[in-house]
C-alpha positions in Angstrom: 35.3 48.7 6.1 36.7 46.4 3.8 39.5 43.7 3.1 42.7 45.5 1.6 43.0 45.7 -1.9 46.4 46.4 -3.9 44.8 49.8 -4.9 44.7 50.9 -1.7 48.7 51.3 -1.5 48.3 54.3 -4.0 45.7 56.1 -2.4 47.8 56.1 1.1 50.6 56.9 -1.2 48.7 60.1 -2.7 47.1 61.0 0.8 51.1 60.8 2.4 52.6 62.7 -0.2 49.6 65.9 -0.2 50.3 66.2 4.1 54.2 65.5 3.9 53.7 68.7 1.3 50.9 71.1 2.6 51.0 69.8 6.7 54.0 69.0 7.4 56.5 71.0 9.0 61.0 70.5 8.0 61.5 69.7 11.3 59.0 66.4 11.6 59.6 63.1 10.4 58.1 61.8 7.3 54.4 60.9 7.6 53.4 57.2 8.7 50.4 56.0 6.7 48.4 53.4 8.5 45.6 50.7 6.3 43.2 49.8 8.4 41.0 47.4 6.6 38.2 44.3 7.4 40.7 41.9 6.1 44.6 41.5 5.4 46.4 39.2 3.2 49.5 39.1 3.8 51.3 38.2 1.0 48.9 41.0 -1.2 49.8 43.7 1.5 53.6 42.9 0.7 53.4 42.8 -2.8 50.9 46.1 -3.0 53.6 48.2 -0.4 57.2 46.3 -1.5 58.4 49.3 -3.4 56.7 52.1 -1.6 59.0 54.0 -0.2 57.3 55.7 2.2 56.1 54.2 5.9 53.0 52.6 5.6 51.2 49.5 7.4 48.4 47.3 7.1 46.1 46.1 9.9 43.4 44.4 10.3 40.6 46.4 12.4 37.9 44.6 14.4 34.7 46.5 14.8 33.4 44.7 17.3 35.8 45.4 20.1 33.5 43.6 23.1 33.5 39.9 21.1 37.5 40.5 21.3 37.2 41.5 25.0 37.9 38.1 27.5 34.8 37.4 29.1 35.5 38.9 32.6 35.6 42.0 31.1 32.7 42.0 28.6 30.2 41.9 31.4 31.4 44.9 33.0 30.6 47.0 29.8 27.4 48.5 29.6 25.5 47.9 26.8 24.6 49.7 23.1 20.8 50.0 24.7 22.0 51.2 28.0 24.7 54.1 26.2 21.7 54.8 24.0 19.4 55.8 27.0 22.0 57.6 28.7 22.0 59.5 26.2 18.7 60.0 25.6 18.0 61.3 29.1 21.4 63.9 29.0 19.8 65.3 25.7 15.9 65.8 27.4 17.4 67.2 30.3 19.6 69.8 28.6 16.5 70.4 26.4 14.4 71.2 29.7 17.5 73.1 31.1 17.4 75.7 27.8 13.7 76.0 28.0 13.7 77.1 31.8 16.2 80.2 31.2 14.6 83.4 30.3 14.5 84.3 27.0 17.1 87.4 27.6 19.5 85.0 29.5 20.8 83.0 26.5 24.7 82.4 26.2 25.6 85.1 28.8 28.1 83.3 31.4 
């Protein structure tokens, strides 16, 4: 994750051309490339893209979707230590569930 720089606009460029020309099919519509990046300036998106000619936008991504969340709903989300030890316990108990089938039992349905 980082701002946009003017460099990006060829990259996208180079990524839309290759699945326009191995992926995608006569029938679909041309490729959309989408730039999401930390940062946007505006006026250095526009100058970067004015004479692409293919679709592509420029967004700014936010990686921290709960700050962005109004405050009624951020408590209702549970949180990265609470996901974690879901987690956690799901793994241990398949773990214990593999070790309780017989040996000769192992992927048959």
């Amino acid at each position: 994750m980082e701002a946009f720089k003017p460099e990006f606009a060829g990259k996208i460029n180079f990524y839309l051309s290759a699945v326009d020309d191995q992926l995608r099919h006569r029938d679909d519509q041309p490729t959309i490339g989408l730039l999401l990046c930390k940062e946007r300036n505006h006026l250095i998106a526009e100058y970067a893209l004015r004479d692409m000619k293919k679709p592509i936008g420029v967004a700014e991504w936010r990686t921290r979707l709960v700050e962005s969340l109004p405050k009624k709903l951020q408590s209702s989300l549970p949180t990265v230590a609470q996901i974690e030890a879901e987690l956690t316990g799901e793994l241990r108990a398949a773990k214990t569930q593999r070790k309780k089938k017989p040996a000769g039992k192992r992927g048959v349905p």
